[in-house]
C-alpha positions as CSV (number, residue, x, y, z in Angstrom):
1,X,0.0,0.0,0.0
2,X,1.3,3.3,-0.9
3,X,0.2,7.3,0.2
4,X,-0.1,10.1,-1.6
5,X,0.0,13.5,0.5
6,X,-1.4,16.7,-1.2
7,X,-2.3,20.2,0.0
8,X,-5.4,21.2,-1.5
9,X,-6.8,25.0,-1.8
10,X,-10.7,25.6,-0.8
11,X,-10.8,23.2,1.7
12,X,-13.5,24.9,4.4
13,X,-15.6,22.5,6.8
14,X,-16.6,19.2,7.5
15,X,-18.8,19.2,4.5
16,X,-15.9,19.6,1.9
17,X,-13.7,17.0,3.6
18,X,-16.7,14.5,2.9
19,X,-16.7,16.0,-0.5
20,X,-13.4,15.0,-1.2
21,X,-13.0,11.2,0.9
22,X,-16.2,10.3,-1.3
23,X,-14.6,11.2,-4.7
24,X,-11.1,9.6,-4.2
25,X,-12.8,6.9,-2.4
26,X,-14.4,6.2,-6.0
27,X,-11.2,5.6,-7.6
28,X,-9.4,2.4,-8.4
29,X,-7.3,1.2,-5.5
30,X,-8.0,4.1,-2.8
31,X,-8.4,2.5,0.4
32,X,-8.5,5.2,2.7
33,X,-8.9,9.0,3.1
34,X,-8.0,11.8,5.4
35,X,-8.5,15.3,5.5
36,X,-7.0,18.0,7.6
37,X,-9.7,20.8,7.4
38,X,-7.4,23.4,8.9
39,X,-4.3,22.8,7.0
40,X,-5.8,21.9,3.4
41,X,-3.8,18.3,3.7
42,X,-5.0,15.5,2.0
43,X,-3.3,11.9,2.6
44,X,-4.7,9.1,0.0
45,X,-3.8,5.5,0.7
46,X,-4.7,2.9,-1.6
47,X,-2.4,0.4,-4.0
48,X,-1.4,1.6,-7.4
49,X,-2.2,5.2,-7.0
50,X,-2.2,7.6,-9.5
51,X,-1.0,10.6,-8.5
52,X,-2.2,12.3,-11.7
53,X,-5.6,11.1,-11.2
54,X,-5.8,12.0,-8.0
55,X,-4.5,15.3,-8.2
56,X,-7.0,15.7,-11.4
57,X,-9.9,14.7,-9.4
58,X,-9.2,16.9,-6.3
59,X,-9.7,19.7,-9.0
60,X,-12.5,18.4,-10.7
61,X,-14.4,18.4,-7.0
62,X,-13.2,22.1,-6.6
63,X,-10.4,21.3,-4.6
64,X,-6.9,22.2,-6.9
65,X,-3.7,21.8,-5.2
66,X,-1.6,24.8,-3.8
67,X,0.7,26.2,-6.5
């Protein structure tokens, strides 16, 4: 099992951390999600991530990472 760690922009309540953990959670091979509210962090864990494809569908939800 692998992780992927991201820092995401827009992230505001509870609400938008369930947003995202029920998006990745729809991709191939995520296991598990966590998100940090206060600090924008995102930490995927899954086998045979895809970092581009996760990072793509953070910012499809409305949730790009920080530049």
């Amino acid at each position: 099992m692998s992780t992927e760690i991201f820092e995401a922009q827009n992230i505001k309540c509870g609400g938008c951390a369930s947003n995202i953990e029920n998006g990745l959670k729809a991709l191939a091979g995520v296991n598990q999600v966590s998100v940090d509210v206060a600090s924008g962090r995102v930490e995927v864990s899954g086998d045979g991530l895809d970092r581009a494809q996760l990072a793509a569908k953070l910012a499809e939800l409305g949730y790009p990472g920080k530049d």
